[in-house]
N, C-alpha and C positions, 0 to 999 in steps of 0.2 A: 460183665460186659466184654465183648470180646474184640481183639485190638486188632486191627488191621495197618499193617508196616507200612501197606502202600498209601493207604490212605495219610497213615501220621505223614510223610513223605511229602504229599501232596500237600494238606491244608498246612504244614510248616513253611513251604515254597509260597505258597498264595499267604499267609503271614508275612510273610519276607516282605514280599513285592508289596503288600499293601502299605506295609511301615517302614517302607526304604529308608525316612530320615532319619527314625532312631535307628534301624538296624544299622545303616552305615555310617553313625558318630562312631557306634560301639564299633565297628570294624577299624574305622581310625584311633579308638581309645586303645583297642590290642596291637593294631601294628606299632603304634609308637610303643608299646611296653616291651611290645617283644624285641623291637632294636636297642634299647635301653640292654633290654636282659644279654644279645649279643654285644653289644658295647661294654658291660659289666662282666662277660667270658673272654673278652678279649687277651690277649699273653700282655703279660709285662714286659714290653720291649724296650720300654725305658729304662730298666735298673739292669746292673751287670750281676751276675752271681758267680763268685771262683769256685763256690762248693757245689756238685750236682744234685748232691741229694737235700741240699737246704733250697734248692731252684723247686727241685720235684716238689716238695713239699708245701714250698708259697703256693707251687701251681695247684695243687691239691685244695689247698685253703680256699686259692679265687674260686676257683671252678666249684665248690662246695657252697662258699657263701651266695653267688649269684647264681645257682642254681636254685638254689634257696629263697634270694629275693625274688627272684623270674616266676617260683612257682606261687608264692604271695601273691604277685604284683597279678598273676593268671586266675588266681581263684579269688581274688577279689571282683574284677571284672566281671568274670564270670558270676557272682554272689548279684553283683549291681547288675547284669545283663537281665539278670532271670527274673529278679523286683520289677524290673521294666517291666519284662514281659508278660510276667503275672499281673501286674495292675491294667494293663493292655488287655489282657481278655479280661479281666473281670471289668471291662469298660469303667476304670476310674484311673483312667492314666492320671500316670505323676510325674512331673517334671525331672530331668536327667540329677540335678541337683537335689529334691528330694528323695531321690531311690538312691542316690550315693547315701546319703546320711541315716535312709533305714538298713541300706547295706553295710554301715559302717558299726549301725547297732549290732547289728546279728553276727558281723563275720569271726568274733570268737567263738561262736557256737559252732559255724561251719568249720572252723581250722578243727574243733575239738571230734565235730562228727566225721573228719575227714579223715583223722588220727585213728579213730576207732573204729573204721573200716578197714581201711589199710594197712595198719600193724599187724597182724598175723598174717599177711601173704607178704608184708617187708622183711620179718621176723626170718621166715623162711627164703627167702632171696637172699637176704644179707649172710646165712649160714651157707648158703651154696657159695658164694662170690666167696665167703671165706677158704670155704673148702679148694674153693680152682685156686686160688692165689698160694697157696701149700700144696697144691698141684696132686687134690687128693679127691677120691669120688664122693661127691655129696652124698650124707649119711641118710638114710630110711628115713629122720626124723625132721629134715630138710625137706625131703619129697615132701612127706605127708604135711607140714608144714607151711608149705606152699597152695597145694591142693584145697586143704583149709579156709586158708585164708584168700583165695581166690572165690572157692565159695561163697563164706561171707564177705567178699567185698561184693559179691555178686546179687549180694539180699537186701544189703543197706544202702545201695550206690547211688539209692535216691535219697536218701534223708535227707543232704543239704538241700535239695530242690523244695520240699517239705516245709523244712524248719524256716525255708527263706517266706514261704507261701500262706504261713498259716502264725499263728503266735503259740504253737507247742513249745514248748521247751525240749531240752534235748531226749529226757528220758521217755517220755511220750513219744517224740520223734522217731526212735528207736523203736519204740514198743508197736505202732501203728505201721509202721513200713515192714515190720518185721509179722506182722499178723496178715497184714494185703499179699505179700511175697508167698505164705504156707501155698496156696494154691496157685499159683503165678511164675512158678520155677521158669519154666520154658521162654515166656515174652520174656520176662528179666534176663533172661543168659543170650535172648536172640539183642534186646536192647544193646548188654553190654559189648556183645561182638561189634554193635556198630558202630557206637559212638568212643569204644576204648581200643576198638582192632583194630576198623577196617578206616575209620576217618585217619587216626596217624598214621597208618599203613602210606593213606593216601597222600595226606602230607608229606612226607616223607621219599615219595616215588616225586612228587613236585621238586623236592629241595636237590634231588639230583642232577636235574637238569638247569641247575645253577649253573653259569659259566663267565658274569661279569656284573657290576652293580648293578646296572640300569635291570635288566633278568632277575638278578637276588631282588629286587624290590619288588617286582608283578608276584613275584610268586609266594613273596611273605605278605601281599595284599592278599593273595587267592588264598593264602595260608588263612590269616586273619576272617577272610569272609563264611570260609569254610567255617571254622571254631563258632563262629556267632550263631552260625545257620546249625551248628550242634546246640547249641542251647536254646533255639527256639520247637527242634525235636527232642530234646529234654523235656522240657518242659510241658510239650500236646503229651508224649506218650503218659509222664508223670500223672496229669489232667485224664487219662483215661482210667489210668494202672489204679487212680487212687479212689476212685467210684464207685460205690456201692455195685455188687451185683443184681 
């Protein structure tokens, strides 16, 4: 079946607009997480430190740990987002509270399929960032390392959607995303551009134009609304990608 971008585009918007009220719970269920998360990055301004590099250090740890719970707290959301909206086209909606609880079933299978898309392209990031911090050229095996696993993260980047949609297990999951994708290179790398380039690209150009609370907060709403309106284009294109041809 052949996928047209404008189209997913289109019936994702007309999706939106039809299910305003779940979509904009979940838009309020991600802004509050996501001020949590900057509330959790926040510096410790409370404690003094005489030693610099035991100060660096803490700061190291926070900014580690809550980027850590931030990225939880986003993929689970998003795990419960996409239960909704899978039950929503398959016309057997389920209450916000029952899609938490099937989302809460699954979402170790998602952290494990999320792990093993993205560890070969972290693999090689983490060797590069090693290398600039010894202020030395990332080695051929870094490149290629990267390149890899950008690949495969570009083959399997649907499995969570998958494994949340369907009751495969993970190795199946794998195996069927990974058999759809042989002939499907192209839509999957135009997907990935959009929903992993060009939507944070987008975000991102919003959060510059920060300049005082009342502002940070419209824009971590548009932030919020945007991400949601990614996963309900997740999910149409998924819904096409994974169809018989």
């Amino acid at each position: 079946m052949q996928i047209n971008f404008t189209h997913i585009l289109q019936d994702s918007w007309n999706f939106f607009r039809n299910q305003q009220k779940v979509m904009f719970q979940f838009v309020l269920i991600l802004f509050i997480s996501q001020n949590v998360g900057a509330l959790l990055s926040s510096p410790l301004n409370n404690e003094s430190h005489n030693n610099l590099s035991e100060l660096a250090n803490i700061n190291i740890e926070n900014i580690a740990f809550s980027i850590a719970i931030t990225q939880l707290l986003t993929s689970f959301i998003s795990a419960w987002g996409l239960i909704s909206i899978h039950s929503i086209s398959q016309q057997n909606y389920q209450t916000l509270t029952k899609a938490f609880t099937l989302a809460l079933r699954r979402f170790l299978g998602v952290i494990v399929l999320n792990l093993i898309m993205t560890a070969p392209m972290l693999l090689g990031l983490s060797e590069a960032f090693a290398a600039l911090l010894t202020k030395s050229s990332p080695s051929i095996i870094s490149l290629i390392a990267m390149l890899v696993g950008i690949w495969f993260f570009v083959r399997l980047n649907l499995t969570a959607v998958h494994y949340l949609s369907t009751q495969d297990d993970i190795k199946q999951t794998i195996q069927k995303i990974w058999i759809k994708g042989s002939s499907r290179k192209n839509v999957l790398f135009i997907y990935t551009l959009l929903v992993y380039f060009l939507a944070p690209i987008l975000v991102f150009q919003l959060t510059t134009f920060s300049n005082n609370v009342l502002f940070d907060m419209v824009i971590s709403i548009l932030s919020a609304v945007l991400n949601v309106f990614m996963l309900v284009i997740t999910y149409r294109f998924y819904s096409l990608f994974i169809k018989e041809e």
